[in-house]
N, C-alpha and C positions, 0 to 999 in steps of 0.2 A: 474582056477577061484575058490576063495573061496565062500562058503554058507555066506551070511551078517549073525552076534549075532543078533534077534532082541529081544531087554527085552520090554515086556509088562508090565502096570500099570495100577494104579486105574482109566488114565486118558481115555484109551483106551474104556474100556465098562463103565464108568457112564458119561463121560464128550462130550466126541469126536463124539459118536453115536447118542444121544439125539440133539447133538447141530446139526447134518447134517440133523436130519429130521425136528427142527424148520425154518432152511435155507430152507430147500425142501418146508415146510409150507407156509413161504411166497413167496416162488416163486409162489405158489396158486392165491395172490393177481391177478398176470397180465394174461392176457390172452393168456396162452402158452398152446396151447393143452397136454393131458394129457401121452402122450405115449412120451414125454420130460423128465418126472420128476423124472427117474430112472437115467437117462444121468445126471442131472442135482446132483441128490446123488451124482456121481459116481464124477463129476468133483470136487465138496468141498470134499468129501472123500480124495483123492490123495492130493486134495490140501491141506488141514488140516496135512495129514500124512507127506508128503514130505518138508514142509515147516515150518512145528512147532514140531510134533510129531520126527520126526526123519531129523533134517535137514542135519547130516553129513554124511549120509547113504543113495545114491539113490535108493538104490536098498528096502534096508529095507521099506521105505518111500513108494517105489512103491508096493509091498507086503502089507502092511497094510493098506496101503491105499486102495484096494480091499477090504479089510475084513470091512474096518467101512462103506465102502458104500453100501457094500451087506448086512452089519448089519443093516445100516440102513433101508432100502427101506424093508429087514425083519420086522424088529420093527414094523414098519407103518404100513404093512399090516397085520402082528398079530393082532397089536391093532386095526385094522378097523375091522377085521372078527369078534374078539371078542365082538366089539360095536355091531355092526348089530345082532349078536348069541344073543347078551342082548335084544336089544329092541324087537326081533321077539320073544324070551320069554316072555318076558312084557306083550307085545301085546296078547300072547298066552294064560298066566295068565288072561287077562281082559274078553278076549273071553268066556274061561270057566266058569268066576262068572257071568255073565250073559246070 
């Protein structure tokens, strides 16, 4: 069995990653408990890989499509930690001048 080529691009981390955690976002709207919403990356991830990103490569498509869901559901919770780091400094700031 050969290793699949896989070529990464610009589409991989600005496009494919961004767009699975506004998917992930709206799946927010319904009322899906919240220990779903990794599963739910992970299945646009592959799906996005497998079907657009690399559709004549299963293998590829399955590889990468790991990588953008785990990027994603990373992103998300960087950028949550960071929010909450922001306001509790905020907060933190307010507390002190007064």
């Amino acid at each position: 069995m050969e290793f699949p080529v896989i070529h990464t691009n610009i589409w991989d981390g600005i496009i494919a990653v961004p767009l699975i955690v506004l998917i992930t976002q709206f799946f927010k709207l319904f009322p899906i408990p919240r220990q779903y919403f990794p599963t739910i990356a992970s299945i646009f991830g592959f799906g996005i890989s497998i079907f657009y990103s690399h559709p004549h490569n299963i293998w590829a498509g399955i590889f990468m499509g790991g990588f953008y869901s785990a990027a994603a559901v990373g992103m998300y919770a960087s950028l949550k930690t960071s929010w909450i780091a922001f306001k509790n400094r905020k907060r933190k700031v307010i507390r002190q001048k007064s």
